[in-house]
Each structure stands twice: as C-alpha cells, then as structure tokens.
N, C-alpha and C positions, 0 to 999 in steps of 0.2 A: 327345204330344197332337196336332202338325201347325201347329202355331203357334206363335212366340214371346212371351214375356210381353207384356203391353203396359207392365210398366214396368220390361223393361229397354231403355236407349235407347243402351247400349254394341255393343250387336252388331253394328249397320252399320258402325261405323267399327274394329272387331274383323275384321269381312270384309274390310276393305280394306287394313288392317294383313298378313292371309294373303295376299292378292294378291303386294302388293308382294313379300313373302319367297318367296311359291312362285318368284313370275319372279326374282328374285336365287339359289335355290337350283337352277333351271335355266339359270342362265349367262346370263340376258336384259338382268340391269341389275346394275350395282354402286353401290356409293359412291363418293365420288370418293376418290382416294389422299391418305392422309395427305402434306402435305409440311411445309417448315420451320417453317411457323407452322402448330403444328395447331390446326387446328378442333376443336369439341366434334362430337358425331356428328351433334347434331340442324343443324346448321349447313353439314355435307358435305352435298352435292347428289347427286340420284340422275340419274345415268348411263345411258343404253342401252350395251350392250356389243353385245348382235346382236340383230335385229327378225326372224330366224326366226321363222315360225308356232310356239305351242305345239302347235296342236290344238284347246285347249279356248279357248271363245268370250270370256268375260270374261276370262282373262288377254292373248288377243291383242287386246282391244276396249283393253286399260289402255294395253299395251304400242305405240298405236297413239297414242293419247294423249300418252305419254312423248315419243315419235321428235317429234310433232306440236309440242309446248311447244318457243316460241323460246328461251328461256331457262330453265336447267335448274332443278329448287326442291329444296326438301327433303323429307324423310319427311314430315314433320308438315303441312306444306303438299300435299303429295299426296293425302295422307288426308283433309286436309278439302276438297282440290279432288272428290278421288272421290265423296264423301257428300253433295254438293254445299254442304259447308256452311264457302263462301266469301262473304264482302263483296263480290267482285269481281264484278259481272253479265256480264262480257266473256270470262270463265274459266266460266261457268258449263256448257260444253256438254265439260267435262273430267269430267261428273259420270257416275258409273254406275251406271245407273235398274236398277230390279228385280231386284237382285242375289241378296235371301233366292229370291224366287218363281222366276229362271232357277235358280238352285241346287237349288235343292224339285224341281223338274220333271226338271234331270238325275238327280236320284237316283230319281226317277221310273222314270225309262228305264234308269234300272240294277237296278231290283227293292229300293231300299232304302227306296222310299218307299209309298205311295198315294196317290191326291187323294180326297179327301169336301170334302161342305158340310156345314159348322155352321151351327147357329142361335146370333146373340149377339143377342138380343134383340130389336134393330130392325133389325138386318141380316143376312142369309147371308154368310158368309166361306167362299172354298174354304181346304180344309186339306190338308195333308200328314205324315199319320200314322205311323210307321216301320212299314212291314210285314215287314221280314227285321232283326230284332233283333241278327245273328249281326255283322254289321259296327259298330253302336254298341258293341256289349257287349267287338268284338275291341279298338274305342280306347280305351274307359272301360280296361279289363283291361290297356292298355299304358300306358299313363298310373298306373293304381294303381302294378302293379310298378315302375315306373321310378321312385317314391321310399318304395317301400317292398322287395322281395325284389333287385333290381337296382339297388338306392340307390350312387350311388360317390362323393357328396359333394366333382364336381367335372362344372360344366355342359361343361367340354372333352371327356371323358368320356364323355358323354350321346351319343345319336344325335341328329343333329342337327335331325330333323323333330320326333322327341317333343320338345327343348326347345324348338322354335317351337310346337307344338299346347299347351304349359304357359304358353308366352307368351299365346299366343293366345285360349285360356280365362280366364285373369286380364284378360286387353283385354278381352274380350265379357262377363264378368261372371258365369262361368259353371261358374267351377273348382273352387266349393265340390259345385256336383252331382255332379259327376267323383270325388268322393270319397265322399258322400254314404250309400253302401251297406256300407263300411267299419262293421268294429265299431266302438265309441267309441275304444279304445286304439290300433288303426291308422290310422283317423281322425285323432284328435291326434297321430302322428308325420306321415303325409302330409302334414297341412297346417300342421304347425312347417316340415319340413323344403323346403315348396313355399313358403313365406314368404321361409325363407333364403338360397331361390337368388332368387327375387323381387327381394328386397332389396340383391343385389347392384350392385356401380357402375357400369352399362352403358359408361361410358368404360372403365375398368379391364376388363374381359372382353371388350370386342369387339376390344380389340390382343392377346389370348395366342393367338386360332384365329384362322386365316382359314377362310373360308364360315358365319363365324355375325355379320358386323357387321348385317346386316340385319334380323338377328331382334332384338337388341341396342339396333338405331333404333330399331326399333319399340315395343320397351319402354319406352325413354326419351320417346318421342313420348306415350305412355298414363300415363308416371310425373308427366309434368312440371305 
C-alpha cells in the first residue's frame, strides 16, 4: 500500500534493531568479549571495531553516533536512544529522524518503490507503493523456503542474514505477513517451526556461532 499500519508501533524500533546488525554484520561494531564474569548479552556493551564509511546514509549517521557516545551502552539502550525514545534530554540528538521516509525514498531511487499522495481524510500523506514486486516477492520467497523446503532445524545452519530478517520481522511485527500466502498446512509448519527457533535462549545461541551475537541482542532486547 505505501504506508505502514498505523497501529503497528514495532517497526521503528525493528529498523533500528536492523541497523545495528547490518553494521555488526559489516565489521563496524561488535559486542564486547565475553570475559571471566560473563555478562548476559543485554548487559555487553556495543563497541566500534572501525568507523569506515558504509556508503549508505543511515548506517554511517548511526555509526557516527556510536564513535560519538563517551561511554559505550547497550543494545537495548541504543535502540531506544535511536527512536529517540529516552528519558534522557541530553541523549536525545543520538535519535535518528525519518528513517521509514529516507528508506521509502532509497528504494525509490532503486525502482522498488513509487511515491503517490493519499487522501486520509483530513490529510494528504505521500505514499510509497511497491512498484517492482520482483524484490519483495524474491524475500517473502526466501524467508518461506528457509523454514519450510530448506528448513535445517538449526539457526547455526541458517544463512545468516535470513536469521536476522526472521529476527527482524518478529521485532517489527510483521512475520505472520511473510507467511501469509502459504496454504493453511505450510502455514502451520512455518510459523510452528518460526516460533521454535524464536523461542530459543538468546544466551545459549549467541556462544555456539560467532557473527550472529548481534542478531541474538537484538532479540533479547525485543524478548525482554
């Protein structure tokens, strides 16, 4: 449609949950190391490892942020610094504005989107409509298979982007759609089998791999 629900109020802090792992999945930031006294995850502190440019605008705007904070925080505190939804007034310029709309507008500029005006009643809203369906339909279609024809009933397993985009969709609120087109009976294995890796103990799984503790925060940060 071009627009997100208005009552889902999970998505922004679901964008900024992807943030974070994009730039931990490109070597930007890590966790801190486990040592003698371990920490739980949400309690490790996120690290800059290297403030290279990505490229793209809002991971170096974060990542600008990160290097910026005198004292390092945690997942869950990043994420409500990013959304800006801290107590703190003096944190508050760690927040990062217009995230759905600069996202809208790159996919824009990639052909995956369009902009229109709606009418909602007493207001015009611009929208951003999928115009090239071939890119949603390629993720929904990797996301099915990966827990249904390529199921391995082991998130180590997994490629490691699709288990962050499963994370990611259960954070934003939005992973029953992603199955949605499934017959009933694939349906109900999908989303059994997307429950049980869900339900997993983000302690316990983010020590068997290394390069997934941060999808792992991240979940723990939305579980908690």
């Amino acid at each position: 449609q071009g627009y997100t629900s208005f009552w889902n109020d999970c998505i922004s802090s679901g964008l900024r949950g992807g943030i974070l792992i994009e730039l931990a999945l490109r070597g930007r930031i890590h966790l801190e190391p486990l040592s003698i006294r371990k920490k739980r995850l949400l309690e490790r502190k996120v690290l800059l490892k290297s403030d290279a440019p990505t490229g793209d605008v809002l991971l170096d705007e974060t990542l600008r942020h990160i290097k910026a904070m005198e004292s390092a925080e945690t997942v869950q505190t990043w994420i409500e610094l990013l959304t800006g939804e801290t107590w703190n007034p003096f944190k508050l310029q760690y927040q990062l504005r217009n995230v759905r709309e600069r996202i809208a507008k790159a996919l824009v500029e990639k052909g995956v989107l369009t902009t229109e005006k709606q009418n909602f009643l007493l207001f015009d809203m611009t929208t951003h409509p999928v115009s090239n369906a071939t890119e949603k339909q390629r993720l929904v279609k990797k996301l099915q298979e990966s827990m249904l024809e390529r199921w391995v009933n082991d998130p180590h397993r997994m490629d490691r982007r699709t288990l962050a985009l499963l994370v990611l969709a259960h954070s934003s609120d939005v992973l029953e759609n992603v199955f949605a087109s499934l017959a009933d009976d694939k349906y109900n294995v999908a989303m059994n089998r997307t429950k049980d890796l869900l339900d997993m103990d983000p302690e316990v799984e983010a020590v068997k791999a290394r390069g997934t503790e941060m999808i792992w925060a991240v979940l723990a940060a939305f579980n908690k």
